[in-house]
N, C-alpha and C positions, 0 to 999 in steps of 0.2 A: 415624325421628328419631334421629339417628347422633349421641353426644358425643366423637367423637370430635376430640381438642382437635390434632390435628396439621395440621388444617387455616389459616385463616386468623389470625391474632392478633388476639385478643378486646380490646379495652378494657379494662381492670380497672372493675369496677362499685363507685362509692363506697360503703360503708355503713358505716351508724350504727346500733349494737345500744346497744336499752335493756334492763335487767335489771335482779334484784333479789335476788336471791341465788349459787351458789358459781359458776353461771357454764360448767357443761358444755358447754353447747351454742357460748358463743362459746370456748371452749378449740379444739372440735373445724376453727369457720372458721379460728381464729390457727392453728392447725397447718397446715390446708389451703391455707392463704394463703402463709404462710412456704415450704410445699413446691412451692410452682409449680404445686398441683392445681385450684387455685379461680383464675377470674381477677376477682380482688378486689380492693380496698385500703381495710381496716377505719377510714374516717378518726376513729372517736371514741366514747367510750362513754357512756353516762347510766348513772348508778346511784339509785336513791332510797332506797337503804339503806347506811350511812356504812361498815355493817360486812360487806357482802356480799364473799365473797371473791371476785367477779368482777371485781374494783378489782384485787385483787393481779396475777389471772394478764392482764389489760389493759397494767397496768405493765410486770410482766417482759417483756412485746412492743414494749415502749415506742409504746404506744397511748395518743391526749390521753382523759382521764379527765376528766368532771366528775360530783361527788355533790353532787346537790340533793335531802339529807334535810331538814337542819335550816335555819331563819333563822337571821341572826346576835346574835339576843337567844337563841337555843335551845330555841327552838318548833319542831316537828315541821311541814315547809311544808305549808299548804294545800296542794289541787288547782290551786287558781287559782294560787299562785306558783309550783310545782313546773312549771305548762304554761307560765308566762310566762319563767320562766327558762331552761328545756331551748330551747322556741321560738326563743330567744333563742341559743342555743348551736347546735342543727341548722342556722339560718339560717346562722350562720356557719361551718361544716362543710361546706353544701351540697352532703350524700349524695345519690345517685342512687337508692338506696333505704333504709328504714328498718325495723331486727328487730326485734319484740319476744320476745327468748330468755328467758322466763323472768320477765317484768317483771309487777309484781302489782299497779298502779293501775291504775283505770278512767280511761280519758282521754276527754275531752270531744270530742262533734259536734264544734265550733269549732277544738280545738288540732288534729282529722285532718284538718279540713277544708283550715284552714290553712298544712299543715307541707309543707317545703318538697321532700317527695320521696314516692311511694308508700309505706306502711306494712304490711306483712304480720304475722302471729304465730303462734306454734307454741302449737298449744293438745294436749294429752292425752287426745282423744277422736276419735272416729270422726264430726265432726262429720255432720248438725248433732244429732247426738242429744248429750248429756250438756255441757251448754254451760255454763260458772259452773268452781265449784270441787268438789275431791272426788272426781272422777271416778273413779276406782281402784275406791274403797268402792262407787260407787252403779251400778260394771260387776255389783262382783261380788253384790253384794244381788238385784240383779234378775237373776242370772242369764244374763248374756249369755256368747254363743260367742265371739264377735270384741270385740275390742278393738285399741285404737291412739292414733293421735297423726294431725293434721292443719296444714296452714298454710294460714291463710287472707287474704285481703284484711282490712287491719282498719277499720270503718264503728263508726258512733256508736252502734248498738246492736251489747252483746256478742255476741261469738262468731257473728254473723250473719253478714258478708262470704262472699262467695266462695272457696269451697273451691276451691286450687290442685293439691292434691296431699294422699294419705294416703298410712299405712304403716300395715299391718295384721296384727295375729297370734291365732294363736286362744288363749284361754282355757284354764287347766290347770283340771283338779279339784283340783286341789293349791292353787291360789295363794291367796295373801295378799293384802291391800291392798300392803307391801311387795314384795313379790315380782313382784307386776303393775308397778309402779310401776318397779323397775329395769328389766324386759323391755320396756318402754314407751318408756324411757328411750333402751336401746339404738337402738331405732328411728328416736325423736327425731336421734338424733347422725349417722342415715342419711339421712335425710328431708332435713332441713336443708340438707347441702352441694347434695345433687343440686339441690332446688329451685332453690337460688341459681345454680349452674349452666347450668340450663333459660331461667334470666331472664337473664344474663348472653349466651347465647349465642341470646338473642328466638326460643327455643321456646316459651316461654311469657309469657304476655302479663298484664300490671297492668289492663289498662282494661278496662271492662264491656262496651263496644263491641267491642275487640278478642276478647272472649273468647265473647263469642255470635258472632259471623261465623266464629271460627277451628271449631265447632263443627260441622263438616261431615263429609259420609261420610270425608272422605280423613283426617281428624285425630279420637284418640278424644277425647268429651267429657269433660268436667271433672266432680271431680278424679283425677287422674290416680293409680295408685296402684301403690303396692307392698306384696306378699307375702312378710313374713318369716317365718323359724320363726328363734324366739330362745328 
């Protein structure tokens, strides 16, 4: 499975990244995108947080931004407005796929069911073990050697979807919640582009159908994974 990009010219693949805080992981597309490494074109961002600084580094790409934290009387939006509004916003974006970098609501069976393009998410675990919040802490409480970061298909019960792809490091005696956390991070910033890469260029496949049949001796099974030492 060759990436090598000198071959045919790719499509740029629409996407819509939701998020909710500083926003790393889409820094790392904008830059990949902007350099001709990703064949991308980030049409539009969701924020659910007014003051996440993923808005700022969106802007300075001059990327369309919409933040649907508050109503306009200054209530913190429901679930049910935050999905009727964004809904409302991706339809008219009409990404070919959709990120969740970093985005911290629970969205409903209905708005995935819905929306108007596959949905994937970068979660901080080696799914499917450590699924929710925390992870870091409840690596290092119990003990584990391995840890990582994964992206999954996203489905109406959490962190269950289909594992696309990990990225994997072992465990210091040394680390900290912190310390895990930035080396996890690092990962995440690798993880990401490649994924999007793999789908971009139909090595990897969004649909449950396509992804049991591709599951043959000639293609390894899923998810696909990388070995770092960070």
């Amino acid at each position: 499975m060759s990436l090598d990009q000198s071959s045919q010219p790719i499509k740029p693949l629409r996407i819509a990244v939701l998020v909710s805080g500083s926003g790393s992981n889409l820094q790392v597309l904008i830059d990949a995108m902007q350099a001709g490494a990703l064949p991308i074109e980030i049409v539009g961002i969701i924020s659910n947080r007014e003051d996440a600084y993923a808005i700022k580094r969106a802007e300075q790409a001059n990327i369309p931004v919409a933040v649907l934290s508050h109503t306009d009387s200054g209530k913190r939006m429901a679930i049910k407005t935050f999905e009727s509004h964004a809904s409302a916003q991706l339809t008219a974006w009409q990404p070919d796929l959709i990120v969740l970098a970093g985005f911290m609501r629970v969205l409903s069976g209905s708005f995935i069911d819905n929306a108007p393009a596959p949905m994937i998410n970068l979660h901080p675990s080696l799914l499917p073990v450590y699924k929710g919040l925390d992870t870091h802490q409840r690596v290092l409480q119990a003990g584990e050697r391995h840890h990582g970061c994964s992206i999954h298909v996203v489905t109406a019960e959490l962190d269950a979807g289909q594992v696309l792809t990990q990225a994997v490091l072992n465990v210091n005696i040394n680390d900290t919640v912190e310390s895990l956390q930035s080396r996890v991070q690092k990962l995440e910033h690798q993880l990401l582009p490649w994924t999007i890469l793999l789908l971009a260029k139909n090595a990897l496949s969004l649909t449950v159908d396509n992804i049991s049949s591709k599951a043959t001796t000639y293609l390894p099974a899923l998810p696909l994974q990388l070995f770092i030492d960070v």
